[in-house]
N, CA, C and O atoms as a Tripos MOL2 file, in Angstrom:
@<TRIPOS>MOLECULE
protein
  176   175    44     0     0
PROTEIN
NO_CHARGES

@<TRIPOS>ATOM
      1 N           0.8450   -1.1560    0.0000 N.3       1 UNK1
      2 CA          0.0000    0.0000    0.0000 C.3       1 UNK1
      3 C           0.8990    1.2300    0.0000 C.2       1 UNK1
      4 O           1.8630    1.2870    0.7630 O.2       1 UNK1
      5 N           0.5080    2.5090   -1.0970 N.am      2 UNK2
      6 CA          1.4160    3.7990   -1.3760 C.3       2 UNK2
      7 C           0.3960    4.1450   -1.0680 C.2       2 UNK2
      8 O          -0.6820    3.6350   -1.3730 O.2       2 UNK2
      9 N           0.6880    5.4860   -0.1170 N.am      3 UNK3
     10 CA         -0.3320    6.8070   -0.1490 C.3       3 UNK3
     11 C           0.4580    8.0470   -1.2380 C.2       3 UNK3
     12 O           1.4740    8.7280   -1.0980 O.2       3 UNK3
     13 N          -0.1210    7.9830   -1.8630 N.am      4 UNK4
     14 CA          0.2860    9.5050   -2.7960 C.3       4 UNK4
     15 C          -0.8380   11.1180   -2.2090 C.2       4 UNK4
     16 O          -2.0260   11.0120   -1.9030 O.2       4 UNK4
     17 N          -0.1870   12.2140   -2.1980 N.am      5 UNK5
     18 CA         -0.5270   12.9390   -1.3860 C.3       5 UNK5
     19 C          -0.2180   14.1660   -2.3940 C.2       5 UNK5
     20 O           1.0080   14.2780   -2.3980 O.2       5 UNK5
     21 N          -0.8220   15.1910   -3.3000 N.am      6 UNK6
     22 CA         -0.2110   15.8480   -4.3520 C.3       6 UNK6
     23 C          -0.3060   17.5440   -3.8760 C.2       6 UNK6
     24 O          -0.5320   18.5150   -4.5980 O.2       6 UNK6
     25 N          -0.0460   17.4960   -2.3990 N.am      7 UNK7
     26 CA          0.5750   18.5130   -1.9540 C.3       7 UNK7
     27 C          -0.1610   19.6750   -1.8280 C.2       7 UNK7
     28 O           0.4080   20.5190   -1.1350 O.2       7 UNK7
     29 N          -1.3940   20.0450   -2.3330 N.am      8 UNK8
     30 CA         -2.3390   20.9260   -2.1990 C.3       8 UNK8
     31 C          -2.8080   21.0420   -1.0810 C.2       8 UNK8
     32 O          -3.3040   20.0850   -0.4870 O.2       8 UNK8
     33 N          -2.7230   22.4650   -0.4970 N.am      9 UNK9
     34 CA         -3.2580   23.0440    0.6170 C.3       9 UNK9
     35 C          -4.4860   23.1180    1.0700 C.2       9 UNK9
     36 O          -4.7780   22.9140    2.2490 O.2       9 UNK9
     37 N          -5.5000   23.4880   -0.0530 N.am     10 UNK10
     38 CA         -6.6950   23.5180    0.1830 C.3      10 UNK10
     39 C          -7.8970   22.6060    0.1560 C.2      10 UNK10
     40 O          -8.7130   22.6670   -0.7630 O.2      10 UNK10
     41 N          -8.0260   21.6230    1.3280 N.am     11 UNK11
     42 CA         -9.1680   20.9000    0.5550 C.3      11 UNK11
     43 C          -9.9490   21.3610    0.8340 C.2      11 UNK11
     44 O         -10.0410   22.0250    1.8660 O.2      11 UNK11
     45 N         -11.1520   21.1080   -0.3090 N.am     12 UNK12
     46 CA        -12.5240   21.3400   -0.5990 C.3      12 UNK12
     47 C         -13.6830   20.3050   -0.6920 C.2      12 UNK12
     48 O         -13.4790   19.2250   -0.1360 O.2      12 UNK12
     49 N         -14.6070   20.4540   -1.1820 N.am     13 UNK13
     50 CA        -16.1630   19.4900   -1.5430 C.3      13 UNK13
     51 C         -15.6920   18.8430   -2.6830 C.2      13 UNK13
     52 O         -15.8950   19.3500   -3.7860 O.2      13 UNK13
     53 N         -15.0690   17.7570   -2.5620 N.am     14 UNK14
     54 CA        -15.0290   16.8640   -3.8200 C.3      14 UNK14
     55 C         -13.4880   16.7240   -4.1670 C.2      14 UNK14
     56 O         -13.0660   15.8360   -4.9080 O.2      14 UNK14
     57 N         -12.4630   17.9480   -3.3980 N.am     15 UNK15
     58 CA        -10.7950   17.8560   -4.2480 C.3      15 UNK15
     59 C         -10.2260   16.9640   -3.8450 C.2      15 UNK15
     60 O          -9.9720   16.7350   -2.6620 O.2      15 UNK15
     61 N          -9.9520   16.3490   -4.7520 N.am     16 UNK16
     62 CA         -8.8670   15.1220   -4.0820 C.3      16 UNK16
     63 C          -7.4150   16.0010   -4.2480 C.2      16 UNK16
     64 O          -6.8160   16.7360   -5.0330 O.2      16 UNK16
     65 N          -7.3060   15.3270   -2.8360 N.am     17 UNK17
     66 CA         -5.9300   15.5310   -2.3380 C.3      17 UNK17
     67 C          -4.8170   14.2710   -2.4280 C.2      17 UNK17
     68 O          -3.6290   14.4350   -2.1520 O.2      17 UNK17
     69 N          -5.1720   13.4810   -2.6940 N.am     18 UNK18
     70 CA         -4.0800   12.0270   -2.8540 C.3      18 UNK18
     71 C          -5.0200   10.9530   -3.4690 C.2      18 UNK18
     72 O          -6.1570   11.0810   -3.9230 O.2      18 UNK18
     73 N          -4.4190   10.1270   -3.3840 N.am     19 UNK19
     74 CA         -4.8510    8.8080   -3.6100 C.3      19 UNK19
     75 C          -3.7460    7.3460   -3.0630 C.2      19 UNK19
     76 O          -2.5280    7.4960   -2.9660 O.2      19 UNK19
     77 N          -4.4100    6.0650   -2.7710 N.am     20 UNK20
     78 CA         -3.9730    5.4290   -1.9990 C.3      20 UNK20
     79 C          -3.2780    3.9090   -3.3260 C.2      20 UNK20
     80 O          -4.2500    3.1780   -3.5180 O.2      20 UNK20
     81 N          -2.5920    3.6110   -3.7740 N.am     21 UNK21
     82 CA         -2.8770    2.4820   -4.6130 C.3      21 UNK21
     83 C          -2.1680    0.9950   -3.6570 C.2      21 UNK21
     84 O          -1.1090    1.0040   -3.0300 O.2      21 UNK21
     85 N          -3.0410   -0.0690   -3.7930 N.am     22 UNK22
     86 CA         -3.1250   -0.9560   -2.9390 C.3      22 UNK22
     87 C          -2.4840   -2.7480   -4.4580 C.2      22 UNK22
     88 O          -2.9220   -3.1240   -5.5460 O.2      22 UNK22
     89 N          -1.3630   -3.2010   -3.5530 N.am     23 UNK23
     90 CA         -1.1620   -4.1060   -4.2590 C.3      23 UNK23
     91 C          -1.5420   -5.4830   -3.4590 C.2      23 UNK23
     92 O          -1.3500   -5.2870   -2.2590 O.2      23 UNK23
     93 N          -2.1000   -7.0470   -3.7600 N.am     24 UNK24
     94 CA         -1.6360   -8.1770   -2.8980 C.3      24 UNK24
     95 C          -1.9940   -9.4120   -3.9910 C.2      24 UNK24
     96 O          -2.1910   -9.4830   -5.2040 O.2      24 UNK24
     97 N          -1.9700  -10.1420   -3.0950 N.am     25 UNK25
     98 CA         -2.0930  -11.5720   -3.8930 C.3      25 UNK25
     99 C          -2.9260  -11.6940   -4.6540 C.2      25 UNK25
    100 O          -2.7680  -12.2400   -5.7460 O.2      25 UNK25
    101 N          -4.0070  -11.2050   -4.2340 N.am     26 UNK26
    102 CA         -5.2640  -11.6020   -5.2160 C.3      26 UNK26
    103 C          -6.3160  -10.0860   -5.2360 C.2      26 UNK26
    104 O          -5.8980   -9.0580   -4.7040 O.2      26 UNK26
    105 N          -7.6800  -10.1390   -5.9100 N.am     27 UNK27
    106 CA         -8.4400   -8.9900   -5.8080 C.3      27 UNK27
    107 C          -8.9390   -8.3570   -4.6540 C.2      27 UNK27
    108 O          -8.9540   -7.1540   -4.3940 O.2      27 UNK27
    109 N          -9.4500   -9.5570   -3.8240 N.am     28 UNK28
    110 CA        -10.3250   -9.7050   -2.4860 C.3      28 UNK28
    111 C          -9.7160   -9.1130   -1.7290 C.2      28 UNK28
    112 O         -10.2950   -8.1740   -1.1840 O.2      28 UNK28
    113 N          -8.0330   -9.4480   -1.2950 N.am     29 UNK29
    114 CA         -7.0790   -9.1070   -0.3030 C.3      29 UNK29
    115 C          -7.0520   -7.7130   -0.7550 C.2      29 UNK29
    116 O          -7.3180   -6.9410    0.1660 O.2      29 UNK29
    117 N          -6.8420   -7.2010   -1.7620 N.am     30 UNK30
    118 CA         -6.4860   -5.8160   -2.2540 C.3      30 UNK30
    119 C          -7.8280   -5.0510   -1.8130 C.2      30 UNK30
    120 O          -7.6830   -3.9730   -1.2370 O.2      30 UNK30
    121 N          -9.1030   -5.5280   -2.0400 N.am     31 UNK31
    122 CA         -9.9720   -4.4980   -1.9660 C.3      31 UNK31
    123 C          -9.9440   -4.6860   -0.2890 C.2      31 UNK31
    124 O          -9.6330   -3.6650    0.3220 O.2      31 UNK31
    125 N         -10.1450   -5.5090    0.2640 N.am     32 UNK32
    126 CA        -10.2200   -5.7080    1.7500 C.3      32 UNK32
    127 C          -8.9520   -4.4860    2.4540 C.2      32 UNK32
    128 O          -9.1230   -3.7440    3.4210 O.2      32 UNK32
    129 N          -7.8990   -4.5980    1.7160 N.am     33 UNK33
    130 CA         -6.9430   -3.8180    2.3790 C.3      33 UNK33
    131 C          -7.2560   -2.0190    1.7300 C.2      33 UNK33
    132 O          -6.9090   -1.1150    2.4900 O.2      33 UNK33
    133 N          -7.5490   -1.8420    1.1030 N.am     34 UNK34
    134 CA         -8.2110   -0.4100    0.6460 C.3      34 UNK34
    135 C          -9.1130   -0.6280    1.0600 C.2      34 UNK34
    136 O          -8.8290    0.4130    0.4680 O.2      34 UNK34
    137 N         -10.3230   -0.9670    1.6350 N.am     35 UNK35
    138 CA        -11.1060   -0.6110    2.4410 C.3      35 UNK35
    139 C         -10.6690   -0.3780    3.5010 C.2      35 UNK35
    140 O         -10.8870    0.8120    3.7240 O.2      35 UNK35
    141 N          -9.9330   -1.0380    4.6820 N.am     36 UNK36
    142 CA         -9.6880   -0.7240    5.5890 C.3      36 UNK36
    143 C          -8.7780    0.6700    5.5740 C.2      36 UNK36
    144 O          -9.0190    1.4640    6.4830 O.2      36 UNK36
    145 N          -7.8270    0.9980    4.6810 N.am     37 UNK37
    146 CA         -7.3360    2.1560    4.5520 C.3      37 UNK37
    147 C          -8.1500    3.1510    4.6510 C.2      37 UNK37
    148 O          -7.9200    4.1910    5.2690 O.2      37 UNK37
    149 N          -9.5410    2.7710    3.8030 N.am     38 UNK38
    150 CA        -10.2370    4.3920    3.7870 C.3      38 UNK38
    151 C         -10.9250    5.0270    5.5000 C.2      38 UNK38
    152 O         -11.0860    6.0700    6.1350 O.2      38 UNK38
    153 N         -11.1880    3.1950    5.6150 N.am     39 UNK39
    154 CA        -11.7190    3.7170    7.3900 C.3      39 UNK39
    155 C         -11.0360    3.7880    8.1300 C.2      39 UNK39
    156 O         -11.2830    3.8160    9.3360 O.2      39 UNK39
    157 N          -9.9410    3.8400    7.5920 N.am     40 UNK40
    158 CA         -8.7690    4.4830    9.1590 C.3      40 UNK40
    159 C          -8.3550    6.3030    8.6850 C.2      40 UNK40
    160 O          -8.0790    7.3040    9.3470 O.2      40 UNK40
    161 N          -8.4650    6.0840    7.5610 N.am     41 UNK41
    162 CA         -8.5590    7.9150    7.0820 C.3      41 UNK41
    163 C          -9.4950    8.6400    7.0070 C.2      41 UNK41
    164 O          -9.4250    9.8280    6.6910 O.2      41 UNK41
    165 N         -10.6280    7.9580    7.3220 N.am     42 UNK42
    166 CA        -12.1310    8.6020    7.7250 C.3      42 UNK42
    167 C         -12.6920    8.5530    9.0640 C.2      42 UNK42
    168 O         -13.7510    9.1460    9.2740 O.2      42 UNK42
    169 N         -12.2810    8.1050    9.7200 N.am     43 UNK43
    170 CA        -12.0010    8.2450   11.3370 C.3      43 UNK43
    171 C         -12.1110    9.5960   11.8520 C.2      43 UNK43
    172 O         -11.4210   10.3470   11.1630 O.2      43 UNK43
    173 N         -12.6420   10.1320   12.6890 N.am     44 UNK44
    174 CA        -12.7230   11.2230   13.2420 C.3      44 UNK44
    175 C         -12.7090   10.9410   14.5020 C.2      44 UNK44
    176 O         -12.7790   11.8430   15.3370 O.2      44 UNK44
@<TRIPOS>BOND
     1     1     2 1
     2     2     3 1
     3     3     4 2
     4     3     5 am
     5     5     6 1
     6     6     7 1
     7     7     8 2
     8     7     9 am
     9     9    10 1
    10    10    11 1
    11    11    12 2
    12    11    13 am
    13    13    14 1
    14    14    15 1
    15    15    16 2
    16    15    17 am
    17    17    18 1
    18    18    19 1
    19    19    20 2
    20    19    21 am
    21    21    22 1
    22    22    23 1
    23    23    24 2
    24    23    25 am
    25    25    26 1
    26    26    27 1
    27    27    28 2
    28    27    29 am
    29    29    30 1
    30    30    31 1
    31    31    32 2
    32    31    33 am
    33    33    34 1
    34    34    35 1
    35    35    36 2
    36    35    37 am
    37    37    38 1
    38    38    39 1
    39    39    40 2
    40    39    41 am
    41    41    42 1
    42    42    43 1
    43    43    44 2
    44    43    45 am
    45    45    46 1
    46    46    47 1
    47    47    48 2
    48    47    49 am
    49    49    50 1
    50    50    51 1
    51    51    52 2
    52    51    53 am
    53    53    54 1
    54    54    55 1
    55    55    56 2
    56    55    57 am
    57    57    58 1
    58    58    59 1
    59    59    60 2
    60    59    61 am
    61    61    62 1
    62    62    63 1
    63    63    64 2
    64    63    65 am
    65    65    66 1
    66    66    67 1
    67    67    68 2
    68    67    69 am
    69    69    70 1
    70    70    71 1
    71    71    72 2
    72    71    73 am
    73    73    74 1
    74    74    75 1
    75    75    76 2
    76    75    77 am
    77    77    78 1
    78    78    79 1
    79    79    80 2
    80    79    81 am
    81    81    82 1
    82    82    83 1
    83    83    84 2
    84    83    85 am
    85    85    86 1
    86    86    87 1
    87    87    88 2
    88    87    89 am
    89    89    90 1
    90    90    91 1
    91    91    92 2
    92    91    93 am
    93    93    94 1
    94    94    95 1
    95    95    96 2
    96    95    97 am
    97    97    98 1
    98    98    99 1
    99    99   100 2
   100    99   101 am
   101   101   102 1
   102   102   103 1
   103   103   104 2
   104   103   105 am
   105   105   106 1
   106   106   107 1
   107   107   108 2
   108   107   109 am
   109   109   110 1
   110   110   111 1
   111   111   112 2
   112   111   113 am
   113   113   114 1
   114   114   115 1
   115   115   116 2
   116   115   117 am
   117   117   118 1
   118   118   119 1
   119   119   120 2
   120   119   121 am
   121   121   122 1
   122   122   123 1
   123   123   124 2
   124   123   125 am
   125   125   126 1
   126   126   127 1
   127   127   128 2
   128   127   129 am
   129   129   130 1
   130   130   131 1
   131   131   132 2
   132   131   133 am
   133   133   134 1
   134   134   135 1
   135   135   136 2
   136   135   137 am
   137   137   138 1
   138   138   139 1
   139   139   140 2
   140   139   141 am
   141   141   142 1
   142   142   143 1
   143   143   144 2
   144   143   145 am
   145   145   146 1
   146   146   147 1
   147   147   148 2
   148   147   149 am
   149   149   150 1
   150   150   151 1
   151   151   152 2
   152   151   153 am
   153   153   154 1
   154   154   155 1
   155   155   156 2
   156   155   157 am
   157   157   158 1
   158   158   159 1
   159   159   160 2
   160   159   161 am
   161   161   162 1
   162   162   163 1
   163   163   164 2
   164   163   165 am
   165   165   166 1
   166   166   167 1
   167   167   168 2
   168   167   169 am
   169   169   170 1
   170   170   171 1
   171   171   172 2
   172   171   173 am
   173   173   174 1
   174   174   175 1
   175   175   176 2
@<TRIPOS>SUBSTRUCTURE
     1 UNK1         2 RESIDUE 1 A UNK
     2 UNK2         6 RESIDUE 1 A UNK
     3 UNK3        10 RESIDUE 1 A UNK
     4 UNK4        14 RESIDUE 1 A UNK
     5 UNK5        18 RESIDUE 1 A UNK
     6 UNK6        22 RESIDUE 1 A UNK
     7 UNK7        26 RESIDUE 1 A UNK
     8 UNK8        30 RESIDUE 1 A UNK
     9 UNK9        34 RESIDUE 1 A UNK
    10 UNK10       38 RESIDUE 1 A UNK
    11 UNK11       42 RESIDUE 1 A UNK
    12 UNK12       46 RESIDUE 1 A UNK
    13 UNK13       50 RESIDUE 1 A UNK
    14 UNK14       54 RESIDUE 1 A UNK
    15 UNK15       58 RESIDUE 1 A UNK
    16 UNK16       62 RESIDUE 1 A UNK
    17 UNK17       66 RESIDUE 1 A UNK
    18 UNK18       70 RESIDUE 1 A UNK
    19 UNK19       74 RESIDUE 1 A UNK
    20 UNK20       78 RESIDUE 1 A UNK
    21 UNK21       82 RESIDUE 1 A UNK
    22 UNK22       86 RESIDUE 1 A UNK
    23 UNK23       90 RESIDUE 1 A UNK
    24 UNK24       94 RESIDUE 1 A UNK
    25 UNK25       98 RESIDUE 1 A UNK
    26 UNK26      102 RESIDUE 1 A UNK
    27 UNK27      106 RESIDUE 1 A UNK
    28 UNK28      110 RESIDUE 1 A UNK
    29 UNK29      114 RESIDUE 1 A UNK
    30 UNK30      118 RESIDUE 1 A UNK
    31 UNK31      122 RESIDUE 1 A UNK
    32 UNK32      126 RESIDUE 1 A UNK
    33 UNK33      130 RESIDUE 1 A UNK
    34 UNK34      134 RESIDUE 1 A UNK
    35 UNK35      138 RESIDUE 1 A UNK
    36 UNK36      142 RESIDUE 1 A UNK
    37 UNK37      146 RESIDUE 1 A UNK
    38 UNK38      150 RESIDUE 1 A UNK
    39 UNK39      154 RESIDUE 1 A UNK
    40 UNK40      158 RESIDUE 1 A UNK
    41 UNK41      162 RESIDUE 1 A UNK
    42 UNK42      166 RESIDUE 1 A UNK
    43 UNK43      170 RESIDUE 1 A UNK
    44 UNK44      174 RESIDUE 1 A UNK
């Protein structure tokens, strides 16, 4: 798992600020592990 992060100061309604790209053995493991990424970065 890379977090890419493209350095912009301002977020807004909709700006993406990065993106996460997720590699593993198979599809399942990959989406399972980007999911859990997003709910640990959506955590409040």
């Amino acid at each position: 798992m890379h977090l890419h992060l493209y350095g912009k100061t301002d977020p807004g309604p909709g700006r993406k600020m990065g993106h996460i790209n997720v590699l593993a053995a198979d599809p399942a493991a990959a989406l399972d592990a980007a999911l859990a990424a997003r709910r640990r970065l959506t955590e409040r």
